[in-house]
N, C-alpha and C positions, 0 to 999 in steps of 0.2 A: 781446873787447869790441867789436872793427869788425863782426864776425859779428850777434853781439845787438841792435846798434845798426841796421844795415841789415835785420833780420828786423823789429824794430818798425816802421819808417820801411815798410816794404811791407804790412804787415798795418793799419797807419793809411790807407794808401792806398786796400784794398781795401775798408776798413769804410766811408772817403768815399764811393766807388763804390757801394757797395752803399745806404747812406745816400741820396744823390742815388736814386737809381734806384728807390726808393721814391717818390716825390714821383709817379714819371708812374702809379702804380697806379690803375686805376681801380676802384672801389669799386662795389654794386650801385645801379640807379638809386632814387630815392628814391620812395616809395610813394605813389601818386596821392591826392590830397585828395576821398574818398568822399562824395559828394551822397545825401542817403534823398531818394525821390521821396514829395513829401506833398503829394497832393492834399485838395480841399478838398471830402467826403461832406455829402448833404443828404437830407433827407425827403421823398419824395414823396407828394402828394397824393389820398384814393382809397382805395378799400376794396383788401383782401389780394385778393394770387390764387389760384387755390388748386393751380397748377401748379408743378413744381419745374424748374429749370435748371444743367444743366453749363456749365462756363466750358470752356473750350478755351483750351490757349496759345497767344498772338497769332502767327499769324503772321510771318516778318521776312527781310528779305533781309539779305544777310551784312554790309552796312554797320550795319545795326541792331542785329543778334544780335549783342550783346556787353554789356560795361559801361562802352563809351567813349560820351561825349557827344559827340552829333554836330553838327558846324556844315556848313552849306550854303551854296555862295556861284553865285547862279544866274549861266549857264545849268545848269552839270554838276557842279560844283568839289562837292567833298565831303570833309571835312578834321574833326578832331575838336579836341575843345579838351587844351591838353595839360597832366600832370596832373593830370587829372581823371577823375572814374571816377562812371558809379551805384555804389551797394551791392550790385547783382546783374545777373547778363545782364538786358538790357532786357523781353523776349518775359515772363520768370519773374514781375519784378517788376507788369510789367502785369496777370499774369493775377490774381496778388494783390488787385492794389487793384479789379480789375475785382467779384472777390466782393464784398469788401468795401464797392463801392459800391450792391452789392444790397441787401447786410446793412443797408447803413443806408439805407435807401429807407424800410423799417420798412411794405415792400408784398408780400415775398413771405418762407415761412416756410425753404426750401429750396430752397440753392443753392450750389455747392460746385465742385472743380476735376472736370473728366472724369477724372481718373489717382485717381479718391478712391472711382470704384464705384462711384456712388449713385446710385438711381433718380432719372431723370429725364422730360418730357416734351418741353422742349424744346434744344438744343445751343447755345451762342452758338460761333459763330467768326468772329475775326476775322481784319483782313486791315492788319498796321502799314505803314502809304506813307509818312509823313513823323513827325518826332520828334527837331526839330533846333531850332537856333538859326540861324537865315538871315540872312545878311549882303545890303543889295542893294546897287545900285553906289553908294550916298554912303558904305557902308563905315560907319555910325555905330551907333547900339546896335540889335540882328538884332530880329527877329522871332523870338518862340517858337511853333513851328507846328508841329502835331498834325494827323494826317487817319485815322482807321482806316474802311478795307471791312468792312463789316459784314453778316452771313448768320447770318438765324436760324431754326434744321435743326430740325423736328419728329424725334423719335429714332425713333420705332418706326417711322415709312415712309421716312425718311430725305428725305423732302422738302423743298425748302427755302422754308418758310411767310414769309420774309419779307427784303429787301435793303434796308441804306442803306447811305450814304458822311455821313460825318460830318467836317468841317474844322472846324476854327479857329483863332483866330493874335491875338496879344498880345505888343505891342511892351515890350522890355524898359526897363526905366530909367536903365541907361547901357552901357556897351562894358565889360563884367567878365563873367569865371564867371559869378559871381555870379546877377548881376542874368539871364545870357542861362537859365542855370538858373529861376530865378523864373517867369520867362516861359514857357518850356518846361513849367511846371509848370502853372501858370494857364492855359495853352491846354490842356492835358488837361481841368484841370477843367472848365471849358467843355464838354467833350467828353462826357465824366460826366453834364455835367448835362443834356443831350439823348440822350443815350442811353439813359440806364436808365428813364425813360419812355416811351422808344421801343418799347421791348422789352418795360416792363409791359403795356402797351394790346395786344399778342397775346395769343391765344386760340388754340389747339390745335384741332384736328379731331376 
C-alpha cells in the first residue's frame, strides 16, 4: 500500500512537470496579414499602335525582392512593417499589374510578360529604387513613395530607344499598415499613370 501510494504521488509529480513545461512551447509564428496590391488602371487617350511590347520583371534589390512591406526611415534605416506581407514577391506582382496597365490603356493590341514568348517590337525594363512607406523625422503618418528606372529596349537591335525615372509620393492618412499601404498603392498609381503614356508615344525604328 506505502509502495502504490508513493508510485502515484511521483507520477502526479512528473505529469505536473510535464504539464508546466508545456506552457513555454512555442508554437509557429502567426501568418502575416496579406495586402493585394490594387492599383488604380485608366484609359488612354489616342489612336492604337500598332507595335507589340514585353514586360520584363522589374528589377529589385534584395530589400525589395520579397513580399515584405517595406518601411524607410531616412537617412539609411530600412525596416519592414511587421506582419505583413504582399500576396507575392514584389518584382512578380509589379510586372503583373504593369501588363495589365497596358491592357487597359485600351492603346495597344499586344502585350504580354518576356517569359510568355511573344513577338515583340519593343522591351520595357524596369529598374524598382523605392517602394516603401517612409517615415521622416516628425515620425507621423509616412509617405508612400514609388520611384522605378525605366528603359525602353527596341528587340531586334537591342537598342535602347528610350529612358525615364519616374517618382511619386502620397502621404498616407494616418500612422497604420493600413493607411501606409494605401499610400504605397496610390503612389504607384500615380506612376502608372505617367508611364504608360510614356511608353505609348514611342515609335520603333
Amino acid at each position: 500500500m506505502t509502495i502504490t501510494l508513493h508510485r502515484r504521488a511521483v507520477l502526479a509529480a512528473v505529469s505536473g512537470l510535464a504539464l508546466a513545461g508545456c506552457t513555454d512551447i512555442v508554437g509557429p509564428p502567426p501568418s502575416p496579414k496579406m495586402y493585394v496590391l490594387a492599383p488604380k488602371f485608366a484609359a488612354v487617350p489616342g489612336a492604337p499602335v500598332t507595335w507589340a511590347l514585353d514586360v520584363q520583371t522589374p528589377d529589385a534589390t534584395a530589400g525589395l525582392d520579397s513580399e515584405r512591406i517595406v518601411i524607410a526611415r531616412p537617412p539609411a534605416g530600412l525596416d519592414f512593417y511587421a506582419g505583413a506581407a504582399w500576396s507575392d514577391r514584389l518584382p512578380l506582382l509589379l510586372q503583373s499589374l504593369l501588363v495589365e496597365a497596358f491592357e487597359s490603356s485600351g492603346r495597344i493590341a499586344s502585350v504580354a510578360r518576356d517569359s510568355d514568348g511573344a513577338r515583340s517590337d519593343f522591351i520595357l525594363n524596369t529598374a524598382l529604387r523605392n517602394f516603401e512607406a517612409r517615415y521622416d523625422a516628425g515620425e507621423g503618418a509616412p509617405l508612400g513613395v514609388v520611384r522605378l528606372g525605366v528603359r525602353l529596349i527596341e528587340t531586334r537591335s537591342r537598342r535602347i530607344a528610350a529612358t525615364t525615372v519616374i517618382s511619386k509620393e502620397v502621404r498616407a492618412s494616418a500612422n497604420t499598415v493600413d493607411a501606409g499601404v494605401a499610400a504605397i498603392t496610390g503612389a504607384f498609381s500615380e506612376v502608372l499613370t505617367e508611364l504608360v503614356p510614356w511608353v505609348l508615344q514611342q515609335q520603333p525604328h
